[in-house]
C-alpha positions in Angstrom: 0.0 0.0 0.0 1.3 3.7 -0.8 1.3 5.8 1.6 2.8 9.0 0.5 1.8 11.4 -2.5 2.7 9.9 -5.4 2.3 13.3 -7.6 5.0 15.3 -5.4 7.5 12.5 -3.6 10.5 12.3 -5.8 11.2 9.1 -3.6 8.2 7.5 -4.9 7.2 9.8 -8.0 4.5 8.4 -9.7 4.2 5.4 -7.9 5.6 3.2 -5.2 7.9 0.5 -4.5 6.9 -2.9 -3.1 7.2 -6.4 -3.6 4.3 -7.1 -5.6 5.8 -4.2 -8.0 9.3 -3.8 -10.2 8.5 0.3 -10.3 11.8 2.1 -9.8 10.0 6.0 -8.4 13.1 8.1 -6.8 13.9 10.9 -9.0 17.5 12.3 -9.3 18.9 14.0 -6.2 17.3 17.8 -5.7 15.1 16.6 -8.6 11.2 18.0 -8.0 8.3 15.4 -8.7 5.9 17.6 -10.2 2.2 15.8 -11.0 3.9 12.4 -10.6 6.9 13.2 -13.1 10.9 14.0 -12.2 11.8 16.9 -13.3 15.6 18.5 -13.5 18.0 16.8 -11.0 19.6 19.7 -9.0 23.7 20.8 -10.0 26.4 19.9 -7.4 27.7 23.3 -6.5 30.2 22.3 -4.0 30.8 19.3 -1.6 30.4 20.4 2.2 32.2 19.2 5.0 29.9 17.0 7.2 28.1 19.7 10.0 24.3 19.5 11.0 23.6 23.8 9.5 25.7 25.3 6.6 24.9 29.5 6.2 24.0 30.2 2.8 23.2 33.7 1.2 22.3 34.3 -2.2 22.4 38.0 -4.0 22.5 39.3 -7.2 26.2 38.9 -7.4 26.0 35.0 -6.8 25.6 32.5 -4.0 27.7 32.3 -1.1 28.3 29.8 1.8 30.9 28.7 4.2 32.4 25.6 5.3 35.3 25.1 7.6 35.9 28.8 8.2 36.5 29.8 4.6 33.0 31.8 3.0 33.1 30.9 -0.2 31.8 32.4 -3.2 29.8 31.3 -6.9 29.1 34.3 -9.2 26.5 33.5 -12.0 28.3 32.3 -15.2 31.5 31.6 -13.0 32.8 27.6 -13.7 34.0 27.5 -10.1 33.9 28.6 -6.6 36.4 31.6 -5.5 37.3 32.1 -1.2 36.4 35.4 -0.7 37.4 35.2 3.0 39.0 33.2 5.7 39.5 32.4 9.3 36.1 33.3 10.3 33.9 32.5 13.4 30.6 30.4 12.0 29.2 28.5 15.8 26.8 27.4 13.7 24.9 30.2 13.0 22.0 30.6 10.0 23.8 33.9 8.9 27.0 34.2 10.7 28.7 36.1 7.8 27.0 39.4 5.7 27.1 40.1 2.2 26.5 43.2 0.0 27.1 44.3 -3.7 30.6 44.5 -3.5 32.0 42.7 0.0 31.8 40.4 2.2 31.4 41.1 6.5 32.5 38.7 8.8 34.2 38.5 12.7 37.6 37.0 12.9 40.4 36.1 16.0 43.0 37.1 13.8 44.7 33.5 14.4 47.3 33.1 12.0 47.0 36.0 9.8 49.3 38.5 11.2 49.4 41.6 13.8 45.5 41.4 15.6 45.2 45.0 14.7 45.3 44.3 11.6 42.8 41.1 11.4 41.0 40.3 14.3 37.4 42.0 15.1 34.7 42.7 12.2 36.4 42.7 9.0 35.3 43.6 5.3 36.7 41.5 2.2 36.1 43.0 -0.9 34.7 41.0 -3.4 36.7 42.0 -5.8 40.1 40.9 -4.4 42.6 42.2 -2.0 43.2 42.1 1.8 40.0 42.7 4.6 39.8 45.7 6.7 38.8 45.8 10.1 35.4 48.0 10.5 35.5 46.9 14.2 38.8 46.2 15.6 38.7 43.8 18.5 39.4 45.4 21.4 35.8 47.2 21.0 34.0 43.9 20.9 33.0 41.6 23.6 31.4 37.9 23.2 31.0 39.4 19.1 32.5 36.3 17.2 29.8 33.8 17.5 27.3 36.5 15.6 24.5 36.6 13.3 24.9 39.5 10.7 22.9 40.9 8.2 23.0 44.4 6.1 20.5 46.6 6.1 17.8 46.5 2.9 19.4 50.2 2.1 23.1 48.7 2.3 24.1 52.0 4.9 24.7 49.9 7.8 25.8 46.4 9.2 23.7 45.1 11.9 25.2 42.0 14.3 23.2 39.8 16.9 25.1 38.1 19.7 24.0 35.9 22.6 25.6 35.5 26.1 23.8 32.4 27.7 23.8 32.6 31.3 21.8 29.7 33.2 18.4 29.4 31.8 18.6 33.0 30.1 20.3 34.3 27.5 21.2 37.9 26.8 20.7 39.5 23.3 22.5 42.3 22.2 21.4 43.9 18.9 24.7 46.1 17.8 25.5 48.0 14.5 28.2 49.7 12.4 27.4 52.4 9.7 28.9 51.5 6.4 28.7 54.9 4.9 30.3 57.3 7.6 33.8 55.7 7.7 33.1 55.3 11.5 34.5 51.9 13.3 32.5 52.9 16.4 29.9 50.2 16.4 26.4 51.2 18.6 24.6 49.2 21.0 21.0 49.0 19.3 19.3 47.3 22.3 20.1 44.5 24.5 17.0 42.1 25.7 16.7 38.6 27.8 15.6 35.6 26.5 14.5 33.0 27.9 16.5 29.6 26.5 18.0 32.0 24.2 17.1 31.5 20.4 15.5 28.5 18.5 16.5 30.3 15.3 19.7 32.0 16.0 18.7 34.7 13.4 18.9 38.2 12.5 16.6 39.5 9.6 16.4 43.0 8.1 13.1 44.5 6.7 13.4 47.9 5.1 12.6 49.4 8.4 13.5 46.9 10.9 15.7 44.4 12.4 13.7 41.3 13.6 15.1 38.2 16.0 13.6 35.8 18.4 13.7 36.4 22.1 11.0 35.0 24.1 10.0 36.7 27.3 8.9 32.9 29.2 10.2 29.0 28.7 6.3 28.6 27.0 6.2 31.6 24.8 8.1 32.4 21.4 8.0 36.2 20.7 10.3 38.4 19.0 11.8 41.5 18.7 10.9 44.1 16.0 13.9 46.9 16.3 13.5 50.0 14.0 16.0 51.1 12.0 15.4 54.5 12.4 15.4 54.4 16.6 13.4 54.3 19.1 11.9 51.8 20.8 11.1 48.4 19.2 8.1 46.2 20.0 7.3 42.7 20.7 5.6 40.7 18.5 4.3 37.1 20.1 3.4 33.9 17.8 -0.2 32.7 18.3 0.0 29.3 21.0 -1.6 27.7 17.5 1.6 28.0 15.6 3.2 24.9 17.4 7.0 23.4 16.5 8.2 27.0 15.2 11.9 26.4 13.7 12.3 29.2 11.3 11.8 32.4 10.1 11.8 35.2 7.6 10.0 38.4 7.1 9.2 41.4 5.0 8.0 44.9 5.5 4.3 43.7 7.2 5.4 40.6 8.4 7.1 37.0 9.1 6.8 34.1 7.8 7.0 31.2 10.1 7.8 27.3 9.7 7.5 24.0 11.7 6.4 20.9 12.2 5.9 18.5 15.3 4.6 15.0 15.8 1.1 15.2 17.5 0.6 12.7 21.3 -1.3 9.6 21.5 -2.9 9.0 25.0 0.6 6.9 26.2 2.6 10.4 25.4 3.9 8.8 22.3 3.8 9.6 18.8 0.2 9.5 17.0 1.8 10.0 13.7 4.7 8.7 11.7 5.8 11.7 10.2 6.0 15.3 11.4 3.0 17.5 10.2 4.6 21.2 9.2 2.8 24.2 8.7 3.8 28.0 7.0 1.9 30.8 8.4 2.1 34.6 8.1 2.0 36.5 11.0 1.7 40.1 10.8 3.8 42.7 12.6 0.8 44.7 13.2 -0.8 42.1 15.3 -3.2 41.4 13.5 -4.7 37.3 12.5 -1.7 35.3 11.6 -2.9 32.8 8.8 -1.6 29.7 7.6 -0.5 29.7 4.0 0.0 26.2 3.7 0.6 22.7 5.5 2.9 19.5 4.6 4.6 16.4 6.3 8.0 16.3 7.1 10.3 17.6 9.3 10.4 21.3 9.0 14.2 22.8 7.4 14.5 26.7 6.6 12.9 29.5 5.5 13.2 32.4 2.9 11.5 34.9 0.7 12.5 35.7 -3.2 14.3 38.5 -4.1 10.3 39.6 -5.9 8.6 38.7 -2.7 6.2 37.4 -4.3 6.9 33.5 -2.6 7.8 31.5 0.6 10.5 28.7 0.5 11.3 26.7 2.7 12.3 22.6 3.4 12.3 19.6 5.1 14.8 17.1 5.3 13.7 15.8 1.9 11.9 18.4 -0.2 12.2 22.0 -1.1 8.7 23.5 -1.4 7.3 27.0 -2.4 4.1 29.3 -1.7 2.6 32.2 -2.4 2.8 34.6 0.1 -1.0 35.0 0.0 -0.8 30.9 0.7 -2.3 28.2 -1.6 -1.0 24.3 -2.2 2.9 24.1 -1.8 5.0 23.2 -5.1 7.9 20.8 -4.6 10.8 23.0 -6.5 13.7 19.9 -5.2 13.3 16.8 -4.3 15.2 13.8 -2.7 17.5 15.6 -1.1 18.0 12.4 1.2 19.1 10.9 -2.0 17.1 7.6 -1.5 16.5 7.5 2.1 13.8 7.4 3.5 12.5 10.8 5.3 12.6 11.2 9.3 10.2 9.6 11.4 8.8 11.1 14.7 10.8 9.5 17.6 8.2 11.0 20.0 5.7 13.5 20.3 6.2 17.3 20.5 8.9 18.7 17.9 10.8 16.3 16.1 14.8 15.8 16.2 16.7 18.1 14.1 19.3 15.8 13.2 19.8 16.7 9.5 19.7 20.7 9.0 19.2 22.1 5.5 19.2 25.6 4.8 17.9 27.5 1.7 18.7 30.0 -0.1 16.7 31.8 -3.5 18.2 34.5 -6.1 16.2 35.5 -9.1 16.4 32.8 -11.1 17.5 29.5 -8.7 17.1 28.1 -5.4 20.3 26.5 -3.4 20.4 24.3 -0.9 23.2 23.1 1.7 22.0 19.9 1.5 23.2 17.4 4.5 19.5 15.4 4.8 21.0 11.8 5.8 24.7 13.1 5.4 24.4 14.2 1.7 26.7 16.6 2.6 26.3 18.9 -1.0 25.5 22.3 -1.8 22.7 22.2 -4.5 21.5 24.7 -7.4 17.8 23.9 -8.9 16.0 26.3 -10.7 13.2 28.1 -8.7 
């Protein structure tokens, strides 16, 4: 019996496996199983070194990632990856470099790359070539390394998020450098407690905010919309429906949320095989959140397109997409456990994330740092 959709599971596209049948159904690896049919298998960009959460950003000048403290870099049309910058700090973070038109922003120790004056702190590589300045020497920095960075949508300033975990509570401090003045004095933006620090460990820039999670009690997940322009920020709580939150993005009037968790049987077990996931939209006004769309599987990243126009986000073994105003997802890569099967629930509440994938979308492709059941590969497929 076939218990999976045959029309969008590039494990089983078209039809399933079993031993009454001879059906071979898995598609290509990042291949999409549109209306029961494979369609293009996904490009090997580069091969990643085995970790459970790769960064990835994508611009207009290409696609950039980083893997074992190099961020590298593919421009479109280029036949091969260039290192744009070394000896970074990454601790894992969704975004823990920042990239812009014409350089690349990143925190550094300085180990082995000369005088610390001259490398350690928050240095700029230009894209272009040459040796990184330091915007923020070290020695105005504390607990900055392990930071998520993003630039602002008008490219004047760099904005970094750090967290200093003491006991149950962890203390975000939102900082920022302007990119335009030629001043390395950063500026403390705010600084907030959270409780069990960050399930996201991110930093996202609308056009007239800064946005990250920091949740006020153990049961509540709320974050923190910062304007740009000063003044005081507000806090913006998810609805107790929105259940297994992993990931977010946002635009101008709101963020876009994804999860998934396994629902409880009567014992306290699993009810379900799978995880059941759900995208919503949650306005920054405070207004009704509404949920755009729901699939199975255990829920991955998040991201808008460059248009706005669309959600995408993962699992462990699909890339879907949605309208922003919501609708039926479309699978845009599939097997991305490249045969395996995809994650159980082990247990009810939020699944393990054992397998992290994290997405990335520029105008014209999708790319994915693929390391569902230690694929270990960043992926292009076309959007």
């Amino acid at each position: 019996m076939c218990e999976t959709n045959t029309q969008t599971d590039a494990l089983h596209c078209g039809g399933c496996s079993n031993p009454d049948s001879a059906i071979v159904a898995s598609c290509h690896l990042g291949a999409p199983c549109l209306d029961g049919g494979c369609g293009e298998a996904a490009t090997q960009v580069a091969v990643l070194q085995s970790n459970s959460q790769t960064p990835v950003v994508a611009n207009a000048m290409g696609v950039f990632w980083t893997d074992q403290g190099n961020v590298y870099w593919l421009a479109p049309s280029s036949g091969a990856p260039t290192t744009v910058a070394t000896n970074i700090f990454t601790c894992g973070q969704a975004t823990s470099f920042a990239v812009d038109g014409t350089s690349v922003y990143y925190f550094s120790n300085g180990t082995n790359c000369g005088p610390q004056a001259q490398c350690a702190g928050l240095l700029k590589a230009p894209l272009s070539g040459g040796t990184a300045t330091v915007l923020v020497p070290a020695s105005q920095n504390t607990n900055t390394e392990c930071a998520s960075l993003a630039v602002s949508v008008d490219g004047t300033a760099l904005y970094w998020l750090t967290s200093l975990q003491q006991g149950n509570t962890a203390s975000l401090t939102l900082a920022s450098v302007s990119l335009t003045s030629g001043s390395a004095s950063p500026t403390i933006v705010t600084t907030t407690e959270s409780m069990n620090g960050s399930s996201s460990n991110r930093l996202v820039m609308t056009p007239t905010a800064a946005i990250f999670e920091a949740n006020p009690t153990n049961n509540q997940t709320a974050f923190q919309i910062v304007p740009t322009s000063g003044g005081g920020g507000s806090v913006l709580s998810l609805p107790p429906s929105l259940q297994g939150f992993g990931a977010f993005t946002a635009d101008s009037s709101a963020l876009y949320v994804v999860g998934s968790s396994c629902s409880c049987d009567d014992n306290g077990g699993s009810s379900t095989t799978l995880p059941a996931g759900t995208v919503a939209r949650v306005p920054i006004d405070g207004s009704s959140s509404s949920i755009l769309t729901q699939f199975v599987g255990q829920a991955g990243d998040i991201t808008l397109d460059p248009e706005g126009d669309n959600v995408y986000w993962s699992t462990d073994t699909t890339a879907w997409k949605v309208p922003v105003t919501g609708g039926t997802g479309t699978p845009v890569a599939g097997n991305l456990a490249n045969g395996a099967p995809p994650q159980p629930c082990s247990g009810c509440g939020s699944p393990d994330t054992q397998d992290s994938t994290t997405i990335a979308v520029d105008a014209s492709h999708i790319y994915l740092a693929d390391h569902a059941a230690n694929v270990n590969e960043l992926l292009e497929a076309p959007r």
